[in-house]
C-alpha positions as CSV (number, residue, x, y, z in Angstrom):
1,X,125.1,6.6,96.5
2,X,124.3,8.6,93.1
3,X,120.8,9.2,92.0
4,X,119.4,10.2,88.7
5,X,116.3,12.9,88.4
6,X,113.2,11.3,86.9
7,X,111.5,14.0,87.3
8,X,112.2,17.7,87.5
9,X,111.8,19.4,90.9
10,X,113.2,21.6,93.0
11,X,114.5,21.4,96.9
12,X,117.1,23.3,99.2
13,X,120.4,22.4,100.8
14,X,120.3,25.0,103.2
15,X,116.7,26.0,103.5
16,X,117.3,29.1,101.8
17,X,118.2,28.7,98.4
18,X,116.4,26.5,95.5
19,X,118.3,24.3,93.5
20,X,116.4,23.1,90.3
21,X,117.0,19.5,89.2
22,X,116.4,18.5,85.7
23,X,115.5,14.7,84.0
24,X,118.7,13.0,83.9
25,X,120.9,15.1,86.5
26,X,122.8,13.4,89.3
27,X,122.8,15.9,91.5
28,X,124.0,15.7,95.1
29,X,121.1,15.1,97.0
30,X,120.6,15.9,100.9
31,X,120.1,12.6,102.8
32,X,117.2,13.6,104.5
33,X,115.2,14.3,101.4
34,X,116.3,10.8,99.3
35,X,114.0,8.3,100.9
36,X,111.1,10.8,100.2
37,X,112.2,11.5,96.7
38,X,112.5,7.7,96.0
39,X,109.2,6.9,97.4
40,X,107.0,9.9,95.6
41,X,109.0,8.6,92.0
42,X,111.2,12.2,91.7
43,X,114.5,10.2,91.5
44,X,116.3,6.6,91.6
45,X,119.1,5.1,93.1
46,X,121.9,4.5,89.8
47,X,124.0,1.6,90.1
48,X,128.0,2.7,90.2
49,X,130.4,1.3,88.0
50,X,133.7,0.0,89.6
51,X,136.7,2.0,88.3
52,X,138.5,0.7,85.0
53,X,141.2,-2.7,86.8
54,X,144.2,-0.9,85.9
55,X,143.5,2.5,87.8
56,X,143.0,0.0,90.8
57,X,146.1,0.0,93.5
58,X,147.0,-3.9,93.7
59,X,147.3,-4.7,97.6
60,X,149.4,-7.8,96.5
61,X,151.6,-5.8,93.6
62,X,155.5,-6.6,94.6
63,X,156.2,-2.7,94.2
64,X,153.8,-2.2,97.2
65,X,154.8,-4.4,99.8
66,X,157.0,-3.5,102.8
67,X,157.2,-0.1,101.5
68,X,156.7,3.1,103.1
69,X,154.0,5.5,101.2
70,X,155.5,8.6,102.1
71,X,159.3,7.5,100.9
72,X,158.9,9.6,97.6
73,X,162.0,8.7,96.6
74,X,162.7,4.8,97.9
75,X,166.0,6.0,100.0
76,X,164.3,5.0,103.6
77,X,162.9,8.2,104.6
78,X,159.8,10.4,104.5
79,X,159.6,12.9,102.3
80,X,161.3,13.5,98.7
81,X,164.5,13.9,97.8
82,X,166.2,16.7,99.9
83,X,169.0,15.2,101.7
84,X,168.6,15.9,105.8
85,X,171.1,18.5,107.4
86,X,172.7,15.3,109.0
87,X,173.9,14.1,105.4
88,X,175.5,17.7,105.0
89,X,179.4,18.3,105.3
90,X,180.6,21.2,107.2
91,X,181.9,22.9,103.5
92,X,178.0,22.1,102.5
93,X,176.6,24.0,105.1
94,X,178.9,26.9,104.9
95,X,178.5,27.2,101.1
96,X,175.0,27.4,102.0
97,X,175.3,29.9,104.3
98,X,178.0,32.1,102.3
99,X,175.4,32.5,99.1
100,X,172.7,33.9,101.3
101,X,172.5,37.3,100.5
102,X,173.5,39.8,103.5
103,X,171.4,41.7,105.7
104,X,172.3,44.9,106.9
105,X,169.6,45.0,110.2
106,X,170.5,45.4,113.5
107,X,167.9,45.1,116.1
108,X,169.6,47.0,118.1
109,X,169.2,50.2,116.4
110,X,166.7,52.6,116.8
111,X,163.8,52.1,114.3
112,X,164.2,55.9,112.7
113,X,168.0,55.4,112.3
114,X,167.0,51.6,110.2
115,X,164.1,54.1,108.2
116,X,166.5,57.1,107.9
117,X,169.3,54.3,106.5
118,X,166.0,52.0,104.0
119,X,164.6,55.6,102.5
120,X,168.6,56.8,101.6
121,X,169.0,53.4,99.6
122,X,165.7,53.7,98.1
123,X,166.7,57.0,97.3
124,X,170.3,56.2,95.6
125,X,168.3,53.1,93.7
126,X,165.8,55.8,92.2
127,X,168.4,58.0,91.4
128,X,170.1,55.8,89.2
129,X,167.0,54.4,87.5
C-alpha cells in the first residue's frame, strides 16, 4: 500500500545507503520500517484509486470467453502468426532453403587451411574496395 511523507526523514533500504524523503513523496517504503513510521506521525497510509472502468479487462466481455490468451492471432494456436512447418508445402520448404545464402565450411578441414582460405577472401574484398 502507498504512503505519503508527512514529514521529512531519512531511512535505508539496505542498511548502507540513506535515502531522503521529502513532505509529499510516496516513496517505496521497507515493510519493516512502516508501522514505526505510522506510529511516530513520519508518514500515512494514502487510499488508492481504482483504475479508470474502461482500462479494466471485463471477465464477462464476449471477446474474452473461451478464448485462448496466447492465440495472438485467433487461428487456434499459440503464438502469432507464423504458420508451423506442418502447414508448409514441400516447394515452401525448399524455396526456403534455396534463398539461404551458401556456406563454404567444412568441418572437416583443417582449421589453418579454413584461415588460409577466410584471410585470401578478406584479402580480394580489400583489394577491390
Amino acid at each position: 500500500m502507498p504512503h505519503e511523507v508527512l514529514k521529512a526523514f531519512s531511512y535505508s533500504e539496505d542498511g548502507v545507503s540513506a535515502i531522503v524523503a521529502a513532505i509529499g513523496d510516496e516513496p517505496e517504503i521497507p515493510a519493516a520500517l512502516v508501522a514505526g513510521l505510522i506510529a511516530e506521525g513520519y508518514i500515512a497510509e494514502t487510499k488508492s484509486l481504482g483504475g479508470a472502468p474502461e482500462n479494466k479487462m471485463l471477465a464477462a466481455a464476449p471477446e474474452n470467453k473461451g478464448r485462448d490468451p496466447l492465440d495472438h492471432d485467433g487461428d487456434g494456436r499459440k503464438g502469432g502468426s507464423l504458420p508451423s512447418v506442418d502447414d508448409l508445402t514441400d516447394e515452401e520448404i525448399n524455396a526456403d532453403i534455396m534463398a539461404m545464402p551458401s556456406v563454404d565450411f567444412d568441418p572437416r578441414e583443417p582449421k589453418a587451411e579454413r584461415l588460409a582460405k577466410r584471410n585470401a577472401g578478406r584479402a580480394a574484398r580489400d583489394a577491390k574496395a
